[in-house]
C-alpha positions as CSV (number, residue, x, y, z in Angstrom):
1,X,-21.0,-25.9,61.9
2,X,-24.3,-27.3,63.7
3,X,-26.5,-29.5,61.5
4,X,-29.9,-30.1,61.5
5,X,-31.3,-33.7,61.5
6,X,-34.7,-34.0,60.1
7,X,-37.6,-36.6,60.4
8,X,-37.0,-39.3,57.6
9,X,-39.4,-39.7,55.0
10,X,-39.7,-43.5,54.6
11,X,-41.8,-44.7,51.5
12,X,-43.9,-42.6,49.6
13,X,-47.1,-42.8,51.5
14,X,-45.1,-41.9,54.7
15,X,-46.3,-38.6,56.7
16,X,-45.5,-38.3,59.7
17,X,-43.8,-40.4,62.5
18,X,-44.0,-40.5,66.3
19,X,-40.3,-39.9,68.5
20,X,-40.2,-42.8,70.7
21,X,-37.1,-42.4,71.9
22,X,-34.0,-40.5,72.1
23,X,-31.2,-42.7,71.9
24,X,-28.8,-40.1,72.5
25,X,-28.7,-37.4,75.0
26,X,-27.9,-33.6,75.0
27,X,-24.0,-33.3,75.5
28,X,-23.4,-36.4,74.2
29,X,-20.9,-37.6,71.3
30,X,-22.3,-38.6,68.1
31,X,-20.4,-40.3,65.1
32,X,-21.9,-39.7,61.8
33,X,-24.1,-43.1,61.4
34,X,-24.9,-43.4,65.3
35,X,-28.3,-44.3,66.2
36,X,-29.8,-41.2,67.2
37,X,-33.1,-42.0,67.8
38,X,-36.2,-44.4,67.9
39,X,-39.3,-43.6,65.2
40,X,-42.5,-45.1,64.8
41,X,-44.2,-45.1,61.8
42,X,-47.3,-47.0,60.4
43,X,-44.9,-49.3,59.2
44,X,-42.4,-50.2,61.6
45,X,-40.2,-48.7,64.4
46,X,-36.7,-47.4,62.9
47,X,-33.7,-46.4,63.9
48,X,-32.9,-42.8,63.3
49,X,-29.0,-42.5,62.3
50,X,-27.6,-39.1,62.8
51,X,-25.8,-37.6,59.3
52,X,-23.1,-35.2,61.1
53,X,-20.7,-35.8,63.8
54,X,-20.2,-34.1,67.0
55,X,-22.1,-33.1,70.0
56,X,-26.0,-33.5,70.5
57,X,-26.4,-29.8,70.7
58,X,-30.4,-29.6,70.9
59,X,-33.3,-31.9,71.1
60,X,-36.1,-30.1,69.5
61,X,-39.0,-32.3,69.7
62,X,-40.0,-34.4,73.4
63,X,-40.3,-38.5,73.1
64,X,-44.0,-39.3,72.0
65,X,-44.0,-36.3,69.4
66,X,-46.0,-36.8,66.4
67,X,-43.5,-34.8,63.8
68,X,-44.5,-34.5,60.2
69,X,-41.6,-35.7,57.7
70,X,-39.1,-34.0,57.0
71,X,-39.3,-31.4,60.0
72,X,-36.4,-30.6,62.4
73,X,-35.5,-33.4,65.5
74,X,-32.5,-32.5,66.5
75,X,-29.3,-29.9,66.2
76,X,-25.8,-31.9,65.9
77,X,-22.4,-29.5,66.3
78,X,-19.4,-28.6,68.0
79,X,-19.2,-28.8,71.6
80,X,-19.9,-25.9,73.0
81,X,-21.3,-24.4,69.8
82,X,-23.8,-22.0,70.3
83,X,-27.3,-22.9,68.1
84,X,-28.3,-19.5,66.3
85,X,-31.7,-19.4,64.8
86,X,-33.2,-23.1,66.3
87,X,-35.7,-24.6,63.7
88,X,-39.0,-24.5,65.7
89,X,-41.1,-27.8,65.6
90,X,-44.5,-28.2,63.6
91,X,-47.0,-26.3,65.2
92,X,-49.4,-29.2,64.8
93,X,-47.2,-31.4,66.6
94,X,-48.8,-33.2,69.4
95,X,-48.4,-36.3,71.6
96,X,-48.6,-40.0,70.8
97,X,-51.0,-40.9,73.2
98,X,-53.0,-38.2,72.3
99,X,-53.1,-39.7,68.5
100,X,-53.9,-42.8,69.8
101,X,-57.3,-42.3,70.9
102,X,-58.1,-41.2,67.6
103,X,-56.1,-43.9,65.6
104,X,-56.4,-47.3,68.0
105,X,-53.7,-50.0,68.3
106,X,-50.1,-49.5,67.6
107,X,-48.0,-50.8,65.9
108,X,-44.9,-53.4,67.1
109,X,-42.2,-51.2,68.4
110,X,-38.4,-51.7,69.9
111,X,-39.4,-51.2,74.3
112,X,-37.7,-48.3,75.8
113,X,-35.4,-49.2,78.1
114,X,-36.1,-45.8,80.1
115,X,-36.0,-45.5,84.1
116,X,-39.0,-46.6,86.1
117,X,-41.7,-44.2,86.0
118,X,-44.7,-43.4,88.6
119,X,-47.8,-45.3,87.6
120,X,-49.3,-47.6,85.3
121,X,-52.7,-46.7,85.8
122,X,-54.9,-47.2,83.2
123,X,-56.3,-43.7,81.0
124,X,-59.9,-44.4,81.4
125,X,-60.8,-48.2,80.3
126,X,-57.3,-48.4,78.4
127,X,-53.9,-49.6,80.2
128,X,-50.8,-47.7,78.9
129,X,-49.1,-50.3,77.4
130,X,-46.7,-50.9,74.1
131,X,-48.8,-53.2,70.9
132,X,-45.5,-56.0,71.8
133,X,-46.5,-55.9,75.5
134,X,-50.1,-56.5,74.9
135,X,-49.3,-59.6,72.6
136,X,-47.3,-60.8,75.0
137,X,-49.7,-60.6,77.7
138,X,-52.2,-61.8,75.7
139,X,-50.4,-65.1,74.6
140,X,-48.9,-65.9,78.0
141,X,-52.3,-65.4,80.0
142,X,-51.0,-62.2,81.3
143,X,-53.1,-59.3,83.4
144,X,-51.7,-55.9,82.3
145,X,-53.3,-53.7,84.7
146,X,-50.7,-55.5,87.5
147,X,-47.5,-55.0,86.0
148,X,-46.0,-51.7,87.3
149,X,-44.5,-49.9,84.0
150,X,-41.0,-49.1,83.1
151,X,-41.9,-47.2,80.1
152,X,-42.4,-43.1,79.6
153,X,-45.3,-42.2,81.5
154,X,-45.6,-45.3,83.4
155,X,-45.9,-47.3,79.7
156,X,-46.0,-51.6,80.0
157,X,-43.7,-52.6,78.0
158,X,-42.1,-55.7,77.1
159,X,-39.6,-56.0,80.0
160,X,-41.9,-55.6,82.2
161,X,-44.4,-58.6,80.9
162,X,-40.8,-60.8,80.7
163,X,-39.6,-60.0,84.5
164,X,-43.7,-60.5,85.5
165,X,-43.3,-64.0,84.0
166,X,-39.8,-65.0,85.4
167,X,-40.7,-64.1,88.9
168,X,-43.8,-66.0,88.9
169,X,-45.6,-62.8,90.1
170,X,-48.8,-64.2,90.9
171,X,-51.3,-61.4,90.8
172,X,-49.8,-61.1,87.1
173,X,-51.5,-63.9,86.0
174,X,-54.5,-64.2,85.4
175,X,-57.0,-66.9,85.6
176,X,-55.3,-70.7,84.3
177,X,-56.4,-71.3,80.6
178,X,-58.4,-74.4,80.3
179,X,-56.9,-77.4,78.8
180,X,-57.8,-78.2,75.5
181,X,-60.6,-80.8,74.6
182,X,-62.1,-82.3,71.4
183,X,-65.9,-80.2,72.7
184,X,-66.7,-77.5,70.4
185,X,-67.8,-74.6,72.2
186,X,-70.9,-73.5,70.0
187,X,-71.6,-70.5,73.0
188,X,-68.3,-68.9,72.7
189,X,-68.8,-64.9,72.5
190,X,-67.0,-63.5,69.8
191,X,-63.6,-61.1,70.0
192,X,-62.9,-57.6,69.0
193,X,-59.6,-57.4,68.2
194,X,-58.1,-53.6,67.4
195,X,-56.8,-52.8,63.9
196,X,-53.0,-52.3,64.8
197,X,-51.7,-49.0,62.9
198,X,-49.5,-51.5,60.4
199,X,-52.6,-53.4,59.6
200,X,-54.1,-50.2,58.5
201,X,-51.8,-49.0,56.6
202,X,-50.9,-52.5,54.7
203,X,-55.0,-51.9,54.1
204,X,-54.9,-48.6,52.9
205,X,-52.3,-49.3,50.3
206,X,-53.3,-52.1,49.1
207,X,-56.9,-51.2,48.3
208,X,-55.0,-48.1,46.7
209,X,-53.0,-50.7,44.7
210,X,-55.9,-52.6,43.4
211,X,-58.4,-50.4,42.7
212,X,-55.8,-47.7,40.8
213,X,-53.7,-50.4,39.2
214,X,-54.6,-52.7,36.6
215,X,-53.1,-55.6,37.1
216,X,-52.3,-59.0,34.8
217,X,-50.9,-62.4,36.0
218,X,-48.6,-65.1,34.3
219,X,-48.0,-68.2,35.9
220,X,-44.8,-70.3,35.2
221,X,-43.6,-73.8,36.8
222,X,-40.4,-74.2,37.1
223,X,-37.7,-77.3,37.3
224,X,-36.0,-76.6,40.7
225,X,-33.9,-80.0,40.6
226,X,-30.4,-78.6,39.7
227,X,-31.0,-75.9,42.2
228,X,-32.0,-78.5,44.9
229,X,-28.9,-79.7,44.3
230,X,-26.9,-77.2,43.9
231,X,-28.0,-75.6,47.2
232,X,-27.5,-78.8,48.6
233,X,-24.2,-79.4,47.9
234,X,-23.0,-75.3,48.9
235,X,-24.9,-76.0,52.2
236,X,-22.8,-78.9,52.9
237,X,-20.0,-76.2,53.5
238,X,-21.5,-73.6,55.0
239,X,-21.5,-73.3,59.0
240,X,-25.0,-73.0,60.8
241,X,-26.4,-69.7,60.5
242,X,-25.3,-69.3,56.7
243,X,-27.0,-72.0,54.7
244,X,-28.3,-70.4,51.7
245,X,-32.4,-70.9,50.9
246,X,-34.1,-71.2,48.0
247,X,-35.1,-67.4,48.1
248,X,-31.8,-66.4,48.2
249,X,-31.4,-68.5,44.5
250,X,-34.5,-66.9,43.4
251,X,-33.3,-63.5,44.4
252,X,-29.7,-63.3,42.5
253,X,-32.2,-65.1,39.6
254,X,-35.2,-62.2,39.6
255,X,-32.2,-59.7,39.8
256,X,-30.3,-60.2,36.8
257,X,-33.4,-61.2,35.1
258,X,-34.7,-57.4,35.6
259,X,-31.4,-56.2,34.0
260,X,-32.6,-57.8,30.7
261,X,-36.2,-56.4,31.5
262,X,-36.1,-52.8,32.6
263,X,-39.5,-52.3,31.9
264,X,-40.3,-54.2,34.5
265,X,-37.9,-53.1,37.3
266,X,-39.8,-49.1,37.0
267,X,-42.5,-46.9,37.9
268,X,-45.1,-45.0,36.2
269,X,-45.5,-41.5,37.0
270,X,-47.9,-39.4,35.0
271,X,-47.2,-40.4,31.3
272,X,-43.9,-41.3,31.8
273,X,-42.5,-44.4,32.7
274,X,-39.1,-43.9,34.7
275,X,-37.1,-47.2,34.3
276,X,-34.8,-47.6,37.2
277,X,-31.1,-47.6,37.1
278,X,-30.7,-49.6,40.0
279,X,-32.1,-53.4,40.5
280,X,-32.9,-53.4,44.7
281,X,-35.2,-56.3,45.0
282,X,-37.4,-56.3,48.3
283,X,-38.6,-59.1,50.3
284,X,-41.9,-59.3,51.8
285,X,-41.2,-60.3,55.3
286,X,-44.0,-61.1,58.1
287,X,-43.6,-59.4,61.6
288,X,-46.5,-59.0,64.7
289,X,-49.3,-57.8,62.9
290,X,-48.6,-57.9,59.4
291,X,-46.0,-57.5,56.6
292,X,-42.9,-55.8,55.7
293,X,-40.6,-55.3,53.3
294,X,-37.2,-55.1,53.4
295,X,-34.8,-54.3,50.6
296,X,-31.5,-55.8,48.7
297,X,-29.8,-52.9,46.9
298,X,-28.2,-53.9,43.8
299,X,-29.3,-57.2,44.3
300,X,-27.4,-58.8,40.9
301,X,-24.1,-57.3,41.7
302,X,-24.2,-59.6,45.1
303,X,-23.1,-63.2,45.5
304,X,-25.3,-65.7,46.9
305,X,-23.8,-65.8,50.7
306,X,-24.0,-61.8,50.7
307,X,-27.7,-62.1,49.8
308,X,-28.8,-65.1,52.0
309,X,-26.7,-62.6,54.7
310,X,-28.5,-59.5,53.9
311,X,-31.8,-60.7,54.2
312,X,-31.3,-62.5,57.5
313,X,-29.9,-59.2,58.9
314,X,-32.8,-57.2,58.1
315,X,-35.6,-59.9,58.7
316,X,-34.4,-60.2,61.9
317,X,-34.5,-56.5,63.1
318,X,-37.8,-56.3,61.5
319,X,-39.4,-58.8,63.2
320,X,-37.7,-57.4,66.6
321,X,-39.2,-54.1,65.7
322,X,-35.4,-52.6,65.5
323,X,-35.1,-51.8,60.7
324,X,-33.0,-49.0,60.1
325,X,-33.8,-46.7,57.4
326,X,-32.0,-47.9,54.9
327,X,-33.7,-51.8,55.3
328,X,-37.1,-51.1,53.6
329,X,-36.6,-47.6,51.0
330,X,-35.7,-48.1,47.7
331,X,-37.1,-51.2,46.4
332,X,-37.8,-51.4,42.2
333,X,-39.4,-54.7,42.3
334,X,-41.1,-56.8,45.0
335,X,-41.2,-60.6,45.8
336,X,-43.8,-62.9,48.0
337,X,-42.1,-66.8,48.8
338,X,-45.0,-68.6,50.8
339,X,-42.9,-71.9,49.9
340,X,-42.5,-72.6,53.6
341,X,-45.9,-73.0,54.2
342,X,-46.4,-75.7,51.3
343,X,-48.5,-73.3,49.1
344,X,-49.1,-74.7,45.5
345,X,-49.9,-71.4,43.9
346,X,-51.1,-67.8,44.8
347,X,-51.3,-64.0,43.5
348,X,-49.6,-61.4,44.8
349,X,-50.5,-57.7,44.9
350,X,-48.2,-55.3,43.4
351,X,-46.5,-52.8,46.1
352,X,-46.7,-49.3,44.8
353,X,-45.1,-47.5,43.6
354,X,-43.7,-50.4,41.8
355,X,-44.7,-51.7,38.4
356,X,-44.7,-55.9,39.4
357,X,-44.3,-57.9,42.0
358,X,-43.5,-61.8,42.0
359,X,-45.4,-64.2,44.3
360,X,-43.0,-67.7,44.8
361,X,-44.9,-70.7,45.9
362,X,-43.1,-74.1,47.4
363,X,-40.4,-76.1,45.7
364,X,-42.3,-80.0,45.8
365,X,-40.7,-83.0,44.9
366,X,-43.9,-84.8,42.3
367,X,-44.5,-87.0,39.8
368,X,-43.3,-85.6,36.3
369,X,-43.2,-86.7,33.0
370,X,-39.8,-87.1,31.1
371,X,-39.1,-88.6,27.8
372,X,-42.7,-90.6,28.0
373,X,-41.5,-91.9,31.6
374,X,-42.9,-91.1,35.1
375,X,-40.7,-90.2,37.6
376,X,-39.9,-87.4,41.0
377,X,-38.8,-84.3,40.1
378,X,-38.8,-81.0,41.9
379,X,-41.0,-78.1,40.8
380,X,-42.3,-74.9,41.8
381,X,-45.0,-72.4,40.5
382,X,-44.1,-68.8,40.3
383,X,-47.0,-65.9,39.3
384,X,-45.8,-62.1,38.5
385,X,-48.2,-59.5,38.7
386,X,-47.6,-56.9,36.7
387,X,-48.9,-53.3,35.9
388,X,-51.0,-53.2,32.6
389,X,-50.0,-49.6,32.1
390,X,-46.0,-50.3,32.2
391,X,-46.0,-54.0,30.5
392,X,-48.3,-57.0,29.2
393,X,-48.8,-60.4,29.4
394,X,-46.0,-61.0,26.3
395,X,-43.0,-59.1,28.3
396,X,-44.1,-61.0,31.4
397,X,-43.8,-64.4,30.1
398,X,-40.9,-63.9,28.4
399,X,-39.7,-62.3,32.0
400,X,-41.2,-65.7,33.6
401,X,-39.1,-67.8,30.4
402,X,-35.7,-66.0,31.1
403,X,-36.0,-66.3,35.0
404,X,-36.5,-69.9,34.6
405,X,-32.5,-70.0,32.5
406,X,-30.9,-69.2,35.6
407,X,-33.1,-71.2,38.2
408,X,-33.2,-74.7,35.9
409,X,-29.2,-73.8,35.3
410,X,-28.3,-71.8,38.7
411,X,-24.6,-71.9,37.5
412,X,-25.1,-69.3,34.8
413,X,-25.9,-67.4,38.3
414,X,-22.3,-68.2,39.6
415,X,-20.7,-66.8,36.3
């Protein structure tokens, strides 16, 4: 019997999303799981999986289609199965580029690798080309308006910037960027740069978050030199590629932590405050033009190695523009680690609809004092933010206290 796919809803805040792409064709075979299709949301560019086997039957909307969630995409049956009654498309649905000149700057998106089209000539002052394209051009000294597109309608996209720069195409290149000097240019004329669509929405929720949620910090520093060590000593046995970081310690830590504190792994919703039954602990991850998060599901119930794993996975499709569905819904509690940046201390701000959020600062090796005696010692400052309305500042330091048990003795982690 013929299924109807629908347009995900990802995250509450989530609307709408624009078709970039389909991935599969009419008449072709799809496996329950398949990659269907390309999205693009505020957020990020995901890959739609189908939930029915079979034969793509019908495509119902046209790549660049703004569809509202939850609306018809796509018809998945038998082959030769007839399609009775087709679910019609919004009636508001309309093009991306259309939305575009009402919303400027994209966000980062996976490139079609469609067949050539036409033309890449430029809609009145603006050149069709994807937010990746544009970056790319714009860090490698690149003129856009040369580059024949490969994209729907003509669209630049990143390819096409890459194969400009391999073969050296010289009218791609625009004119050679000065070598530094120690001069400060007191004339320069300032930039404009365009909001990108990810940008906007990171704004628009996180002005939500502070100005509807009243939030409380606690600040704890913790002693990280048993967990140097420990992590030391597994990394000696790992291969390349699967050394375990100190997030991935702090992770498993936060995670069974929030099984003692349910109050803190929840959500508020009218009067009510709904503690979750699942601990899925998401990871603030930075990608072109701004910040994502993607999510461990039952995050205590995993070792170490699956964690460390996990993450790597799904930071790495985010950052190439590529998460699934699956990679960012579903999170009950947030986390922030600047530590690679050699931050002492900083605030996080928490991600609704969630009731706290943790910001993890670097792990520094400083002078301590033990037993009246001066001497190196590792340490790191952690701050939770919490929700007023779910918790206070008692709750959260004894969260802060009990989180410190398994980092200071990460073998009650193993256990």
């Amino acid at each position: 019997m013929a299924e109807t796919i629908n347009m995900p809803k990802l995250g509450f805040d989530m609307a709408e999303g624009v078709l970039v792409r389909w991935v599969k064709q009419i008449g072709e075979n799809i496996n329950k799981g398949d990659v269907l299709a390309e999205i693009e949301t505020d957020k990020a560019t995901v890959e739609v999986e189908s939930s029915a086997s079979g034969v793509v039957l019908q495509q119902i909307v046209d790549e660049g289609a703004v569809v509202p969630v939850n609306a018809p995409i796509a018809v998945v049956g038998e082959e030769g199965e007839e399609v009775k009654d087709t679910p019609a498309p919004d009636a508001g649905e309309k093009k991306a580029e259309a939305k575009a000149d009402e919303k400027p700057a994209a966000q980062p998106q996976p490139e079609p690798d469609s067949a050539p089209q036409t033309s890449t000539t430029p809609e009145g002052d603006r050149i069709k080309a994807s937010p990746l394209a544009k970056k790319i051009a714009q860090d490698k000294n690149i003129d856009l308006a040369s580059i024949q597109g490969t994209g729907p309608g003509g669209r630049v996209v990143k390819k096409d910037v890459e194969t400009a720069l391999s073969s050296g195409q010289p009218s791609a290149v625009s004119r050679p960027m000065a070598q530094p000097t120690y001069q400060i240019n007191v004339t320069q004329e300032d930039t404009t740069v365009q909001t990108t669509k990810l940008r906007l929405a990171i704004g628009r929720r996180l002005v939500e978050s502070k100005t509807t949620i009243p939030h409380f910090y606690v600040t704890h520093e913790y002693k990280m030199d048993a967990l140097m060590d420990m992590r030391k000593q597994a990394n000696a046995s790992l291969p390349d590629g699967e050394k375990l970081s100190v997030n991935d310690f702090i992770l498993k830590g936060v995670a069974l932590t929030l099984r003692q504190f349910p109050n803190l792994n929840a959500t508020i919703k009218g009067n009510e405050v709904i503690q979750f039954g699942h601990v899925n602990v998401g990871v603030a991850v930075t990608v072109p033009g701004g910040l994502m998060t993607v999510v461990v599901k039952d995050t205590e119930q995993k070792t170490l190695r699956q964690i460390s794993g996990e993450v790597k996975t799904m930071a790495g499709r985010a950052r190439d523009g590529k998460v699934k569905p699956d990679d960012v819904d579903g999170s009950t509690f947030s986390t922030s680690n600047l530590g690679m940046y050699d931050v002492e201390d900083f605030i996080a701000i928490i991600n609704p609809p969630e009731a706290a959020i943790l910001s993890i600062s670097s792990a520094r090796q400083v002078p301590v004092v033990e037993d009246g005696e001066v001497k190196p010692g590792w340490r790191m400052k952690a701050t939770i933010s919490v929700d007023h309305r779910v918790s206070d500042g008692a709750e959260a330091a004894q969260f802060m206290q009990t989180l410190a048990g398994f980092l200071e003795n990460p073998v009650s982690m193993l256990v």
